[in-house]
Each structure stands twice: as C-alpha cells, then as structure tokens.
Wavefront OBJ file of the C-alpha trace (Angstrom):
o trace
v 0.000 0.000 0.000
v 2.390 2.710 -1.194
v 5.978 3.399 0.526
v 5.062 3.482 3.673
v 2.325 2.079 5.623
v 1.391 2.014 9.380
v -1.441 0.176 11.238
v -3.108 1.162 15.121
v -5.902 -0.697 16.571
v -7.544 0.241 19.561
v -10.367 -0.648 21.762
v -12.160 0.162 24.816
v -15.203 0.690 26.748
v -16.905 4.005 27.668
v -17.662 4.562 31.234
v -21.624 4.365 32.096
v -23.826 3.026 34.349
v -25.128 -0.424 33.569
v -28.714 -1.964 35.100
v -27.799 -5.512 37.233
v -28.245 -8.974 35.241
v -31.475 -10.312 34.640
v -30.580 -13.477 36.379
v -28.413 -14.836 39.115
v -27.598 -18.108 38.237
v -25.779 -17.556 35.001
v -23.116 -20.033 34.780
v -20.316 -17.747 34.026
v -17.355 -20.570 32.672
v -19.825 -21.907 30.233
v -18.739 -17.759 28.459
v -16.456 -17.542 25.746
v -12.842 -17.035 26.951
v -9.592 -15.235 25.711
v -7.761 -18.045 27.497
v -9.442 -21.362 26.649
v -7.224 -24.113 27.535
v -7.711 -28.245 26.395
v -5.312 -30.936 26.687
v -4.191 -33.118 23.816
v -1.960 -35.966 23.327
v 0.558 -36.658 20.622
v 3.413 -39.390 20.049
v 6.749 -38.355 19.848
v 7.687 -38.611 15.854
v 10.172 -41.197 14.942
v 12.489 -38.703 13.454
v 13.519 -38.273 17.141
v 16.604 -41.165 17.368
v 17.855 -40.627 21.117
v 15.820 -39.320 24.490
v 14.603 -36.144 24.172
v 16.258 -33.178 26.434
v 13.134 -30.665 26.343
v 14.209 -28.541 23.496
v 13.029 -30.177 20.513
v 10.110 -29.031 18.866
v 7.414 -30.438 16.791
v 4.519 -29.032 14.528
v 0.764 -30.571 15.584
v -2.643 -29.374 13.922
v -5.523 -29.239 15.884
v -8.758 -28.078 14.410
v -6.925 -26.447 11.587
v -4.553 -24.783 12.518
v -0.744 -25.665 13.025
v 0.787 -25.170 16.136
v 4.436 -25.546 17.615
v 4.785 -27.541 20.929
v 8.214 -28.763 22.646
v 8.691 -32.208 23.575
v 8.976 -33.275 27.292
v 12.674 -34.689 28.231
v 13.274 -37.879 28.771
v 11.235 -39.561 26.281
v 12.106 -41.474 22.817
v 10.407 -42.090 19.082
v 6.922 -43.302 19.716
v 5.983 -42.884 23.689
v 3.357 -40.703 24.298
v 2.724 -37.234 26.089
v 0.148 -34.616 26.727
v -0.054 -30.865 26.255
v -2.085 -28.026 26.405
v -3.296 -25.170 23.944
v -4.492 -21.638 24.730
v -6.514 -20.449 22.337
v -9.391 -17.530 21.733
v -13.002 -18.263 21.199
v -14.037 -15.344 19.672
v -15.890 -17.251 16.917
v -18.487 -17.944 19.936
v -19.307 -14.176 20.065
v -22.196 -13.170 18.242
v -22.095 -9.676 16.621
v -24.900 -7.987 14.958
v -26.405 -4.634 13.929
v -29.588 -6.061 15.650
v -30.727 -4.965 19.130
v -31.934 -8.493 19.709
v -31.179 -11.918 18.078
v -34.132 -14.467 16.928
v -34.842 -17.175 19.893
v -32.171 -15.637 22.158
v -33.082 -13.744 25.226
v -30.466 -10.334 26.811
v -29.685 -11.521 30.721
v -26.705 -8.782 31.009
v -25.597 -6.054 29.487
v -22.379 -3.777 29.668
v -21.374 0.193 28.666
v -20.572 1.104 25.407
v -17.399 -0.571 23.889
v -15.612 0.391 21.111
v -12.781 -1.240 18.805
v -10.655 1.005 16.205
v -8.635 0.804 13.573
v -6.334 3.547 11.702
v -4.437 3.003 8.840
v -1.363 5.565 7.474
v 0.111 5.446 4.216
v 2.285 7.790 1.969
v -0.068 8.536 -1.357
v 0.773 6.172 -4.083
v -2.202 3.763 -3.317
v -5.440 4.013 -6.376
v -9.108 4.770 -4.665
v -10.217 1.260 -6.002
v -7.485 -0.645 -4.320
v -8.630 1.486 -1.065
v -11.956 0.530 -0.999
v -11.223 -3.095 -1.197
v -9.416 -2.596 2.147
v -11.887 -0.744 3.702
v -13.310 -4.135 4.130
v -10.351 -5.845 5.756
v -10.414 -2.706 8.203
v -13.991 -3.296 8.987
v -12.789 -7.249 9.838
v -10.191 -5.549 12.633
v -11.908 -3.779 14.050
v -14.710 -6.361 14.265
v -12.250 -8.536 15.539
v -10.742 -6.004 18.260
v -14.495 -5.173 19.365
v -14.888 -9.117 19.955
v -11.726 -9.092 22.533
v -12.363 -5.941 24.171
v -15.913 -7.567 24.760
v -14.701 -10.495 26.010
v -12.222 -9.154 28.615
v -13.422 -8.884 31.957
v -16.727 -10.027 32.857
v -16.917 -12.597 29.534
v -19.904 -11.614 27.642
v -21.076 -13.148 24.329
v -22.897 -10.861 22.293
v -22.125 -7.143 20.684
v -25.017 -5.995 19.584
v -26.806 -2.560 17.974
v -23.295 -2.838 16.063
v -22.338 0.211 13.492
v -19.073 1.109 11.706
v -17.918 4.405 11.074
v -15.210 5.151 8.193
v -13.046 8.388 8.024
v -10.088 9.903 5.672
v -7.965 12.723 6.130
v -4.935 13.817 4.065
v -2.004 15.957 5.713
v 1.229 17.295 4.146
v 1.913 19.654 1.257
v 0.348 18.008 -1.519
v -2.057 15.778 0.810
v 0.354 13.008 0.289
v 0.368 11.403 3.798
v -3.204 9.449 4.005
v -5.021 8.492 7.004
v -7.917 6.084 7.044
v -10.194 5.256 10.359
v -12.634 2.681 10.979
v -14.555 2.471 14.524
v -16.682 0.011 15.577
v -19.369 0.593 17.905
v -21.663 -1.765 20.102
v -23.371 -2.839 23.262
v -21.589 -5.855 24.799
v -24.578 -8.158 26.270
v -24.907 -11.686 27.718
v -27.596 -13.585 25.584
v -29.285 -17.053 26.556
v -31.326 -19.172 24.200
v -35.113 -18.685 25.536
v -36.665 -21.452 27.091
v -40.179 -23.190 26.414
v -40.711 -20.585 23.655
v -44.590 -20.984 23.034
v -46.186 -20.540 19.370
v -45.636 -17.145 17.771
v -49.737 -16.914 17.173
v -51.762 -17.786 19.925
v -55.420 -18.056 17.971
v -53.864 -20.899 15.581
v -54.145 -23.464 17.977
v -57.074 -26.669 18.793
v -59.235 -23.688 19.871
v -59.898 -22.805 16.835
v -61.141 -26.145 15.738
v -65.302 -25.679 14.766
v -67.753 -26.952 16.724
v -70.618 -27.222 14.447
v -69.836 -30.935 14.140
v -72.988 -31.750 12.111
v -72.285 -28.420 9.149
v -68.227 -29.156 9.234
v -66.559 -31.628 6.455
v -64.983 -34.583 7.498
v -61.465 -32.680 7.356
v -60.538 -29.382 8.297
v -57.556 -27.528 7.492
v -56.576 -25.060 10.883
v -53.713 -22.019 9.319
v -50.306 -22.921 11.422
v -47.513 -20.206 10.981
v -45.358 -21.974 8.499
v -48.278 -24.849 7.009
v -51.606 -26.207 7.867
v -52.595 -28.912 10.398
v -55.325 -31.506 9.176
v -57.872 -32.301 11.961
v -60.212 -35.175 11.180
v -64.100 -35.259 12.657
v -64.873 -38.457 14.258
v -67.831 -38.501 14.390
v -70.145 -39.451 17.042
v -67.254 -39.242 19.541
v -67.865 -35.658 19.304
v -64.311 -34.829 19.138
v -60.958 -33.773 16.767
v -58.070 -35.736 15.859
v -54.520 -34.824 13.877
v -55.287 -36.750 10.470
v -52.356 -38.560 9.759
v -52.517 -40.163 5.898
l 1 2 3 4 5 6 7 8 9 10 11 12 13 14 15 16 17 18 19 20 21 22 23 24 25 26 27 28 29 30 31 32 33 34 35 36 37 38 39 40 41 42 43 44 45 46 47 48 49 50 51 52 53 54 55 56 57 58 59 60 61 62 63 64 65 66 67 68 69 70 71 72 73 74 75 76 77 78 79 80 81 82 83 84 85 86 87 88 89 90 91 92 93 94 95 96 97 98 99 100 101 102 103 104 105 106 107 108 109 110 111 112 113 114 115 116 117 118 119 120 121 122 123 124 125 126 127 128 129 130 131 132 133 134 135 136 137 138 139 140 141 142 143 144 145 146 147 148 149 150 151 152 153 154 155 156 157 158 159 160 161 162 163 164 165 166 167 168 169 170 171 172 173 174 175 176 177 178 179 180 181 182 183 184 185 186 187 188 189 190 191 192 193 194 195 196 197 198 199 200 201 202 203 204 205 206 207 208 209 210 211 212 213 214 215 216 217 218 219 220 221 222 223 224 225 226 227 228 229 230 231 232 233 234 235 236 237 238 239 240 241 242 243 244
C-alpha cells in the first residue's frame, strides 16, 4: 500500500452506568474465553533417534490450525505425552447490527465498547485498491471489538453494532493518508429462551369448529409456516390430527 504504511488498533469501553443482570444463576465458565485451555496428546515422531532433552520441537494441527509444541525430556520415538493449547473463542461471540437476536433472550448487558482501527500510508495507493481494504479494516476492528468484549466479565454478544469510516490527508500536496474505521456496540450476555410458546396464539385446537354436524370430514386449521389436518370423528364428538 504505497511506501510506507502504518497500522493502530484500539479498543475500549466508555464509562456508564449499567442496570444488574437479569438473572443470578448464570453459569459464568460456560462464556467464551480469551484463554481457553484443552489438553491433547501426541506421540513423539520417529524422526527423534535418542531421548529427548526438552528442546526439541514439533509441529501438531488441531482443528486447523498448526501449532508448535516442545517435547517433554526424557522420552524417545513413539511414547506418548500430553499438552495443552491456549486459544481464543471469539468465533463464539455473536455480533450484529440487531438490538436483539431471533430465539435468544439479553440476561446482562455492559457500557458502550468500542474497537478502532487507523491506517497511514504515503499517497501512491489508487481509490479502487482502497476501498477493497476498507473491508479488511472493517474485519479488525470487528475482531478487536470481539476481545475488548470479552475481557473482563466474559460476555457473548455485541449488539446494535455500526461502523464508522473516516479519511484525512495531511502534508503539502495531501500526500500522507489516514484512514479510520470504529466500531461501535453494546456488549450483552444472551441465553437461548426457554419453552418458547407458538408465535400466534389463535392458531391453535381452539380454533377447531364446533358445528360438528355443518363441518366436512377434514378441516384444514392455518399454522404459521403450514396447515394442520384435523379429522371429525364422528359421534365421539371430538378432533383428531389426520395422519394419511
């Protein structure tokens, strides 16, 4: 991008008062964490001819993703060890421009946080080849918005999300380029609602007819998404699903 290029990201919260959680008995280490830690096993590779000594090194993949572990001492080609992995689980956050996600209920909420981006560069770069990176700025600051919301007290949503791109130009010519993206959001705690009941009330049994002797054999009754077939049975007075 030009000569010279230099990247800042940022993130915080903004000081405000907050209303207490919804509920007491959220379970707190069931959160997404910056620090995640799981133990694996691997088998020392035969490449290794005498004991090990603790400094050699070996490449594992787990989920993915390649990662560099050393070898405990004492051990040779074949014989078996554990270890552990730190990792992030900011793909657990959800992040949306929404103020409330389908079939998921806000428990906790927190103030105002914030993640930033600014990007510097010496003129040199085309206006097409700086809008495709407004895009990658966007993903930064996304993904420094996801941390800053996860520090702390561990929540799992941003939501009411909104991005906010500026550009200035400085020096004689306007040579020297400056590009800003901020991210904006409310960090929350969701929970996936429990015993959700039908959306619409009226399409249930109730609405059924009782005018057994005017009503055709089968009735359709309107559901949100299709239609339920009740059967009259007659002299029993009642309504049955119709099953073919």
């Amino acid at each position: 991008m030009g000569a010279s290029t230099s990247k800042i990201t940022t993130g915080g919260a903004l000081p405000s008062a907050t209303p207490p959680p919804a509920t007491t008995s959220l379970d707190r280490s069931t959160l997404p964490s910056l620090n995640k830690k799981k133990t694996y096993g691997a088998r020392v590779p035969d490449s290794v001819k005498d004991r090990t000594n603790g400094k050699q090194v070996m490449t594992v993949v787990v989920g993915g993703k390649k990662y560099s572990i050393k070898i405990p001492p004492n051990l040779k080609a074949g014989d078996e060890f554990t270890f552990d992995i730190v990792y992030k689980e900011t793909d657990k956050v959800y992040t949306s421009t929404l103020h409330a996600l389908p079939n998921m209920e806000i428990v906790q909420t927190g103030p105002m946080i914030f993640g930033s981006v600014s990007l510097s560069y010496r003129d040199g770069v085309s206006n097409e080849s700086m809008g495709g990176q407004v895009g990658k700025l966007m993903n930064c600051a996304q993904s420094k918005i996801i941390e800053v919301c996860m520090e702390k007290q561990q929540y799992n949503a941003v939501l009411g999300m909104n991005f906010n791109v500026t550009n200035d130009s400085s020096g004689e010519h306007g040579q020297f380029k400056t590009v800003i993206v901020t991210c904006c959001g409310t960090p929350c705690v969701v929970v996936e609602k429990k015993g959700l009941v039908e959306s619409n009330p009226t399409n249930s049994i109730s609405t059924i007819p009782t005018d057994y002797a005017t009503t055709p054999a089968l009735v359709a009754v309107a559901k949100p998404h299709a239609y339920t077939l009740w059967r009259n049975t007659g002299a029993s007075r009642s309504w049955s699903k119709y099953i073919e």
